[in-house]
FIRO-526250 format. One record per residue (C-alpha): residue in three letters; x, y, z; residue number from 1. Coordinates in steps of 0.1 Angstrom, whole numbers, plus 2048, in hexadecimal, padded with zeros to 3 digits. Each point is the difference from the previous one (the first is absolute). Example, Ala and Ser with C-alpha at 12.3 -4.5 7.8 and 13.67 -1.06 7.14 Angstrom:
% FIRO-526250
[ALA [87B 7D3 84E] 1],
[SER [80E 822 7F9] 2],
END
This chain:
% FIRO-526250
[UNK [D06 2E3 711] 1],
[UNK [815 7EB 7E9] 2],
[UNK [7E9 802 7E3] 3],
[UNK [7FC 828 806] 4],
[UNK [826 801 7FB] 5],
[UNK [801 7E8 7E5] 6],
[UNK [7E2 812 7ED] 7],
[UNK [815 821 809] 8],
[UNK [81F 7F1 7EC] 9],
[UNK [7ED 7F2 7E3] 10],
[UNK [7FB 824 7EE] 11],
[UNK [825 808 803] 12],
[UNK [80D 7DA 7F3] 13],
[UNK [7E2 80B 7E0] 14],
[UNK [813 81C 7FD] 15],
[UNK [825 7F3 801] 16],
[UNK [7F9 7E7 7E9] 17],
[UNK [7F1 815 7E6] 18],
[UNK [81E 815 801] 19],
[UNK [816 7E0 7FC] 20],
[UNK [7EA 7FA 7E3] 21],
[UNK [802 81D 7F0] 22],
[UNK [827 801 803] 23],
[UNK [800 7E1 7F0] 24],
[UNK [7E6 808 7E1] 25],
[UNK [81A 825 7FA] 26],
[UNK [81E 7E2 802] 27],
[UNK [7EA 7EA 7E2] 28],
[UNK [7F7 820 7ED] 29],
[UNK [81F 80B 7FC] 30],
[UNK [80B 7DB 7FB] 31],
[UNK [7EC 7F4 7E5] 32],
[UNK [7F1 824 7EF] 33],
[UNK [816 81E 804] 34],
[UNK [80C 80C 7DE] 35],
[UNK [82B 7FC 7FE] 36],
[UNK [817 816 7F8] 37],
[UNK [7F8 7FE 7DE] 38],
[UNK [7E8 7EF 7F0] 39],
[UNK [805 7DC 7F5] 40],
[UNK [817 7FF 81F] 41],
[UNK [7FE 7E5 819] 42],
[UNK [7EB 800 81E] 43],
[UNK [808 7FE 826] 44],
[UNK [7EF 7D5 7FB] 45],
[UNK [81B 7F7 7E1] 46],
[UNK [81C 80A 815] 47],
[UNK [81B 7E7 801] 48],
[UNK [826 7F7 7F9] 49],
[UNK [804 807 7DD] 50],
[UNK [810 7DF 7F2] 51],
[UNK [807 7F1 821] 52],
[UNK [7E7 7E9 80E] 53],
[UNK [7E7 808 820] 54],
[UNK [816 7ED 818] 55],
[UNK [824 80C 7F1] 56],
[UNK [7F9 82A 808] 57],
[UNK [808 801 825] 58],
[UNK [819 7EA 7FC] 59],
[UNK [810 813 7DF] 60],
[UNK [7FA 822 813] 61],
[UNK [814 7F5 81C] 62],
[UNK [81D 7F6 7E9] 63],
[UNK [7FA 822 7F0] 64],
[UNK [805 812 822] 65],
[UNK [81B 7ED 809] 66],
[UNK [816 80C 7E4] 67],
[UNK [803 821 80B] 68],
[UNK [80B 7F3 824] 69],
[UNK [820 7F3 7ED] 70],
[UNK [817 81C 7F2] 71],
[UNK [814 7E4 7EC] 72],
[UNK [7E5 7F4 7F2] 73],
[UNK [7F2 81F 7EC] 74],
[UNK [821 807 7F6] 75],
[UNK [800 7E0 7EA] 76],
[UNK [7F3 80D 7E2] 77],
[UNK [7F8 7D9 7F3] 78],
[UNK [7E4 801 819] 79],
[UNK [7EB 824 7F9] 80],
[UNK [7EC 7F4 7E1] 81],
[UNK [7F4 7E8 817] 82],
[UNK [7F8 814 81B] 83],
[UNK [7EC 818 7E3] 84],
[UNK [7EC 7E6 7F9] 85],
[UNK [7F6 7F1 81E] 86],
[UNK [7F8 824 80C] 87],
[UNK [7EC 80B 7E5] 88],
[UNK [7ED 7DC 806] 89],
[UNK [7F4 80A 820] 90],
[UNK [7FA 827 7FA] 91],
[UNK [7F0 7FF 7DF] 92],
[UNK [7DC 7FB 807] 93],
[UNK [801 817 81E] 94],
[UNK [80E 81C 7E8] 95],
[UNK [7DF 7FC 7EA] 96],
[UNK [7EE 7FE 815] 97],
[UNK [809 81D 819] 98],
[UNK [818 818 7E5] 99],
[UNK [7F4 7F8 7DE] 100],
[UNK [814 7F0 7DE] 101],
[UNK [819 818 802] 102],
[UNK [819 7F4 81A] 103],
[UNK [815 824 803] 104],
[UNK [7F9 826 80F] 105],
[UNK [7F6 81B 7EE] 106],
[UNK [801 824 80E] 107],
[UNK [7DD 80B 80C] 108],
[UNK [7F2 81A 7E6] 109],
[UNK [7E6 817 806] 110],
[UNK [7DF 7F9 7F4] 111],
[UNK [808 7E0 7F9] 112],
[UNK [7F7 7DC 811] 113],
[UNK [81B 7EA 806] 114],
[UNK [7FA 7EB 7E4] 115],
[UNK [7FE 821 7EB] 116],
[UNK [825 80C 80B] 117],
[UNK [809 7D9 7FB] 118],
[UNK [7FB 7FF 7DA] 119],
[UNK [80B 825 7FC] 120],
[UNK [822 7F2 80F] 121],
[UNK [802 7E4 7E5] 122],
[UNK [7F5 818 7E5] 123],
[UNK [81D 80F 807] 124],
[UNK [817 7E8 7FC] 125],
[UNK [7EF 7F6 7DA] 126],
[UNK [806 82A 7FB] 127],
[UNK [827 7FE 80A] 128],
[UNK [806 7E4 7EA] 129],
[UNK [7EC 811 7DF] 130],
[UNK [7EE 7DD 7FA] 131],
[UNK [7EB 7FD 7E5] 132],
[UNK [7EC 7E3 7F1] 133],
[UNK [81B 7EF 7E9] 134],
[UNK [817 7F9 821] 135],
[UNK [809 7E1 814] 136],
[UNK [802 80E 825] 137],
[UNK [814 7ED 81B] 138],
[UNK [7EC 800 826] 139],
[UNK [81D 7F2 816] 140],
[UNK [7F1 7F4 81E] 141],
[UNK [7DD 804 7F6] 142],
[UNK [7E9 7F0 81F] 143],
[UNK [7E0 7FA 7F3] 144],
[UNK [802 817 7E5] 145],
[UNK [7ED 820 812] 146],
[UNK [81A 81A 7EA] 147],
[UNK [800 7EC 7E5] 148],
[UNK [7DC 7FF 7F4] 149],
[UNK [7FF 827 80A] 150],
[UNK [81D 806 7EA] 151],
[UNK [7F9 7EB 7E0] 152],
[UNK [7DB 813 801] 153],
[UNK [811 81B 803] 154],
[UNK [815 7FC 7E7] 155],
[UNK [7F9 7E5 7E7] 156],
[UNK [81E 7EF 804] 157],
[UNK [805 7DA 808] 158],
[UNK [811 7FB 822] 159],
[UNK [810 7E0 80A] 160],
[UNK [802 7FB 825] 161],
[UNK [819 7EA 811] 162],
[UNK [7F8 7F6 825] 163],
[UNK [812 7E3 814] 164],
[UNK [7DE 7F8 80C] 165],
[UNK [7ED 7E9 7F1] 166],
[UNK [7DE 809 816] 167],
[UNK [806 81E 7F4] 168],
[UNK [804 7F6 7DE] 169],
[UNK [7DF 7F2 7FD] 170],
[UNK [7F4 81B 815] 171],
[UNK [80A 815 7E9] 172],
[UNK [7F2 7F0 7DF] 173],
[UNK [7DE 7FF 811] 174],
[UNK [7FB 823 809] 175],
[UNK [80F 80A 7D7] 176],
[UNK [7E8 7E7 7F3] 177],
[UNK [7E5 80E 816] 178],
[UNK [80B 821 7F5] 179],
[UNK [7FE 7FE 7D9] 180],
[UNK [824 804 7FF] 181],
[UNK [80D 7DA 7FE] 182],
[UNK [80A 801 7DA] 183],
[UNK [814 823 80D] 184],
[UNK [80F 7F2 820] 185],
[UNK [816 7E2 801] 186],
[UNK [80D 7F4 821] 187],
[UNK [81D 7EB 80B] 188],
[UNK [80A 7EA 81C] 189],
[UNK [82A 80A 806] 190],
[UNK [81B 80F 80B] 191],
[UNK [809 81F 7F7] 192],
[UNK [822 7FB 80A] 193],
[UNK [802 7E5 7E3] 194],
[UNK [7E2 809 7E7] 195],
[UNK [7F6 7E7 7E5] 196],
[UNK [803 818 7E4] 197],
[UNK [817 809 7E6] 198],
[UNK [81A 820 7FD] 199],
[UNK [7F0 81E 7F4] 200],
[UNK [7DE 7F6 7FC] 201],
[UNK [7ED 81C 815] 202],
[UNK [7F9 825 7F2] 203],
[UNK [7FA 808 825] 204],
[UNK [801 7F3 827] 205],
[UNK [7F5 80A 81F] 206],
[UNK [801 7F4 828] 207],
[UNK [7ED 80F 81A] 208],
[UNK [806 7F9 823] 209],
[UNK [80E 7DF 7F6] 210],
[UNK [829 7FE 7F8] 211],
[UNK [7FF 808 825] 212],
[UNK [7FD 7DD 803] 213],
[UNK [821 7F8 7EC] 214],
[UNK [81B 7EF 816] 215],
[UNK [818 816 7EE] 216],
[UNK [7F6 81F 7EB] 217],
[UNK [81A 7FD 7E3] 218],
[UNK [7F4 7DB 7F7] 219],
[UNK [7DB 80D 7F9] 220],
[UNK [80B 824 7F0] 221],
[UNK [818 7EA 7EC] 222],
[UNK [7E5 7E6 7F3] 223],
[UNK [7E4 81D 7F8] 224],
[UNK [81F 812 7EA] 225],
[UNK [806 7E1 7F3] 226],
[UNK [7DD 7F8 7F0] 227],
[UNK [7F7 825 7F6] 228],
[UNK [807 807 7DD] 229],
[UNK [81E 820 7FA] 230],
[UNK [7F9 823 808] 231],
[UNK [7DB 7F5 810] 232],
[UNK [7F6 80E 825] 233],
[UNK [7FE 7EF 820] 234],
[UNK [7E7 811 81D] 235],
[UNK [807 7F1 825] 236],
[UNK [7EE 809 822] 237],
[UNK [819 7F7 81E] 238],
[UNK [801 802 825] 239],
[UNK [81D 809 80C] 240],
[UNK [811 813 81F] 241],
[UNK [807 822 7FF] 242],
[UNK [824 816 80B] 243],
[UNK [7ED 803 824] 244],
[UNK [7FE 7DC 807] 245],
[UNK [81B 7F7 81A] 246],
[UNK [80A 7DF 805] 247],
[UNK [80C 804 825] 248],
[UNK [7DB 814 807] 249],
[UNK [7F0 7E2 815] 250],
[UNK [7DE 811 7F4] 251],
[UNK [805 801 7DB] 252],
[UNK [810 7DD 7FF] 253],
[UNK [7E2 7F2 80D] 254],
[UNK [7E9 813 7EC] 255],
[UNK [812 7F2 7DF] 256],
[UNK [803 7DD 80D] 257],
[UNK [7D5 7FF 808] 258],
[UNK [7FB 80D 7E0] 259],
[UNK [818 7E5 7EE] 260],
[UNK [7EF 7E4 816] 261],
[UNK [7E1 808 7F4] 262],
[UNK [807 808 7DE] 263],
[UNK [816 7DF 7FC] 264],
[UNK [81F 81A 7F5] 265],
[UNK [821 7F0 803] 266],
[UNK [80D 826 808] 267],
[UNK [7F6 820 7F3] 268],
[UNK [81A 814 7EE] 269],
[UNK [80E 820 7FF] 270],
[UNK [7F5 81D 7EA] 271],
[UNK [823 804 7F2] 272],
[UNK [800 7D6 7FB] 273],
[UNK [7E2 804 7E4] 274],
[UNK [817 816 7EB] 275],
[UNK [81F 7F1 804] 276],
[UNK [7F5 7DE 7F7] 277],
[UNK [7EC 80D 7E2] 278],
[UNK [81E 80F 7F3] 279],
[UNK [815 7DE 808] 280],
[UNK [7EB 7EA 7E9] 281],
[UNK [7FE 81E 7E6] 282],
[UNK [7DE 816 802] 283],
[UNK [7FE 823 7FE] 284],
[UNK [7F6 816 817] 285],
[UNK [7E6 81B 7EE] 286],
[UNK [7E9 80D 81B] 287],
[UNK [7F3 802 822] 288],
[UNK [7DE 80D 809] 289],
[UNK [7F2 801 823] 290],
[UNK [7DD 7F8 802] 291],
[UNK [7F8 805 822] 292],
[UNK [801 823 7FD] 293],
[UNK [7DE 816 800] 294],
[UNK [7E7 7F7 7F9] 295],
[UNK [802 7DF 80B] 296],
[UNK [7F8 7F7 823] 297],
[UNK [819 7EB 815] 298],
[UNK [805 7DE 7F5] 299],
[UNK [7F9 7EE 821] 300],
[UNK [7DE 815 808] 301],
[UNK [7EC 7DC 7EF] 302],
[UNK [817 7F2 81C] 303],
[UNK [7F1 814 81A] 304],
[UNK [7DA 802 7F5] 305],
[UNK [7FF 7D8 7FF] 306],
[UNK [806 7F9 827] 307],
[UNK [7E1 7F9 806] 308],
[UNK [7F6 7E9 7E3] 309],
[UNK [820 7F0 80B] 310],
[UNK [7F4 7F6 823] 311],
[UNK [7DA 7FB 7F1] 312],
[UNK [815 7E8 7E7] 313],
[UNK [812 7ED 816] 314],
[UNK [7E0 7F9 814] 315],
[UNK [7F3 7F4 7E2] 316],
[UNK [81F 7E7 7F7] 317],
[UNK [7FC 7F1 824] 318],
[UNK [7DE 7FD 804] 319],
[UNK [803 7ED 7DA] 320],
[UNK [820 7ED 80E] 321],
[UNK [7EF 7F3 81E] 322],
[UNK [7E3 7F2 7EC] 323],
[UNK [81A 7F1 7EC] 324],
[UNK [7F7 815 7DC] 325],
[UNK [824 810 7FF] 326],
[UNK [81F 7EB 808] 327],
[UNK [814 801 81F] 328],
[UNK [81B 81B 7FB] 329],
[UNK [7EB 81B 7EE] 330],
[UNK [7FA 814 81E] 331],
[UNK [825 801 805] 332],
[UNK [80B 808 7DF] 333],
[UNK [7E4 81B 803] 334],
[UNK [80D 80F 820] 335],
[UNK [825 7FF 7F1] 336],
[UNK [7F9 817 7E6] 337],
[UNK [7EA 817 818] 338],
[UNK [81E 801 815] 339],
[UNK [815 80C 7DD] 340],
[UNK [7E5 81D 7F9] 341],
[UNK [809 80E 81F] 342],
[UNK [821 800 7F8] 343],
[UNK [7F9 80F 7E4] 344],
[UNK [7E6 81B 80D] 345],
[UNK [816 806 81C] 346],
[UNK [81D 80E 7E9] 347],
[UNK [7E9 814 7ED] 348],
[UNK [7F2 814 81E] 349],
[UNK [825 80A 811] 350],
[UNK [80F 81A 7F9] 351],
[UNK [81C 7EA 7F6] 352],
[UNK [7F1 7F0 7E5] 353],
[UNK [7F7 81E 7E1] 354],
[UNK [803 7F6 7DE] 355],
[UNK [81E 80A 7EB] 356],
[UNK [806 7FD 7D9] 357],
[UNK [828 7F3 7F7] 358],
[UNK [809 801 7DF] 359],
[UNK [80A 7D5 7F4] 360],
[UNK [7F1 7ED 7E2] 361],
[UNK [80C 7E6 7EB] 362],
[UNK [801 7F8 7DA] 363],
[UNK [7FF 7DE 7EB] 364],
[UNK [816 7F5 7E4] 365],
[UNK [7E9 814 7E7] 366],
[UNK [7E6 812 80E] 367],
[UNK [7F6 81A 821] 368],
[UNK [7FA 7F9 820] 369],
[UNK [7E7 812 81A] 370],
[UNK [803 7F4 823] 371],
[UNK [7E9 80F 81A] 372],
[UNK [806 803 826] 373],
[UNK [7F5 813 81C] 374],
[UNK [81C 808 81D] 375],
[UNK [7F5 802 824] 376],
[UNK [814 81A 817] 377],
[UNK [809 7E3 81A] 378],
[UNK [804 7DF 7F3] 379],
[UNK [7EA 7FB 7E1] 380],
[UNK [7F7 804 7DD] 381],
[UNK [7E6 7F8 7EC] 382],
[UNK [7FB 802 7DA] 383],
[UNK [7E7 813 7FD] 384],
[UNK [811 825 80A] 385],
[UNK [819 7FF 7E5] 386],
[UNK [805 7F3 7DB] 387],
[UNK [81F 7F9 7EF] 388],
[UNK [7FF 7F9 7DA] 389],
[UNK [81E 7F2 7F3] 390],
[UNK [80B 7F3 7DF] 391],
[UNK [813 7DF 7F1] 392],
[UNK [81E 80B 7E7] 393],
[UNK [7F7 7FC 7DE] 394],
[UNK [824 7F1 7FC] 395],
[UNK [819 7F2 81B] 396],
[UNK [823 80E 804] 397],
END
């Protein structure tokens, strides 16, 4: 009777274990061959802590979390370039791998892939500023140089990216050289805040998604007015919070404050903030286009489509964590910023979150200035739903 039973059993145990098996080979599949986000990205088995070594990313993403549990602290501005960096550390090989080289939105575009509505987004900005082949271009903030190859093919002009991270730097300089673009790309490790280059010595400059990370606006405007050369434009994509955010709404200060957590934002400003420190430090305001308007698709939709890659991901990252292939602290870092998309994708679906277009914009000592930003109805605002162009005086009064 025993063996019966036990002979009854064995086909089910065949059965469960060739399930568990073929979990496991979906798990290694899309470990070790799944194509990235773009190609000559990084793969779910190179994931790791930027700079920081195997055992130092649990640690350094505790440290990371922590700062947000202490108001004081993010209100020392000495501290955010730090933070930046040690963020970017842990996030940047999950953003290759799961979002691609560009580290921004773009609005969704009809009959186009996401990496199609990506580059047409950074096309743009090369369009705003008029860049042509003769021009120096500033990338403030450049990541690992996603915009910046798309806009010097574009265009023909040499960019210099600044990042203060030096994974990222080299990053960077392998994906350009990989590319064909190395002798057109040049990348520095920095901060933007105190940029190793001369006055006036750019024809052009651009940010997306990244003076966000500024402790204080007016020092970065000030230093990217600084190094652009007299009458010379400026294009910027910011987030920032629109006349319907409320700071006593419980609900919209805790959408902002999940979004800056994962997004390693010391705050988000104001719409009317942008403007008024552009015109502090001396740009000119010359335009404002909205670009989340029709065609495009809502921002967030990528947002929404990925859920399920994200939970297929994160079974990937702790099945690769557990055999020891990615460090401790990946899967946490990964959840994090799963926890931030929903932020995000949460805003764009309420009713209290549409995309508006406000006029700001900002302009160097010589030159114009485009910023781009999309506005969300509730509490956000992205870049990509409006443009500013804006202008440095040819002379200062």
């Amino acid at each position: 009777m025993e063996v019966l039973e036990a002979t009854a059993g064995t086909p089910w145990m065949a059965w469960g274990a060739v399930g568990l098996a073929g979990v496991v080979a979906i798990i290694v599949y899309y470990a070790v061959f799944s194509v990235p986000a773009e190609q000559q990205g990084k793969r779910a088995v190179e994931l790791g802590g930027g700079s920081l070594g195997r055992e130092q990313v649990a640690d350094n993403y505790k440290e990371y979390a922590n700062f947000f549990e202490k108001p004081k602290e993010i209100e020392k501005t000495d501290n955010v370039p730090k933070l930046v960096d040690t963020f970017y550390n842990l996030v940047t090989d999950i953003y290759e791998w799961g979002w691609g080289q560009s580290f921004h939105f773009s609005p969704d575009v009809s009959g186009k892939s996401h990496r199609e509505a990506t580059r047409l987004h950074e096309v743009k900005v090369a369009e705003l500023l008029k860049l042509k082949p003769d021009m120096k271009v500033l990338d403030a903030g450049c990541g690992v140089g996603g915009p910046m190859r798309a806009i010097a093919a574009h265009s023909g002009s040499h960019v210099v990216g600044i990042t203060i991270n030096d994974y990222q730097v080299a990053r960077a300089r392998s994906h350009n050289k990989k590319a064909g673009l190395d002798q057109q790309c040049e990348v520095v490790c920095g901060d933007f805040l105190h940029m190793p280059f001369p006055d006036n010595s750019f024809d052009a400059a651009y940010s997306i998604e990244a003076t966000c990370h500024a402790p204080t606006l007016s020092e970065v405007y000030a230093e990217i007015y600084r190094v652009l050369k007299p009458g010379q434009l400026y294009v910027t994509y910011e987030w920032v919070t629109t006349p319907k955010y409320r700071a006593d709404c419980k609900e919209h200060v805790e959408i902002i404050h999940g979004i800056e957590i994962g997004n390693a934002l010391p705050g988000l400003r104001s719409h009317t903030q942008i403007e008024d420190v552009a015109k502090e430090v001396g740009f000119e305001v010359l335009q404002n286009l909205d670009l989340a308007l029709p065609p495009a698709s809502p921002w967030w939709k990528r947002l929404k489509m990925g859920r399920i890659a994200w939970y297929r991901n994160h079974l990937v990252i702790a099945f690769l964590t557990f055999l020891g292939i990615a460090p401790q602290g990946v899967v946490d870092v990964h959840e994090m910023l799963f926890k931030t998309a929903a932020f995000l994708t949460q805003g764009g679906e309420t009713a209290h979150l549409t995309p508006v277009s406000r006029p700001a914009g900002v302009s160097a000592m010589a030159g114009e200035a485009v910023a781009s930003r999309l506005a969300v109805d509730r509490a956000l605002a992205l870049p990509e739903n409006s443009c500013w162009r804006l202008r440095r005086a040819i002379f200062e009064s």
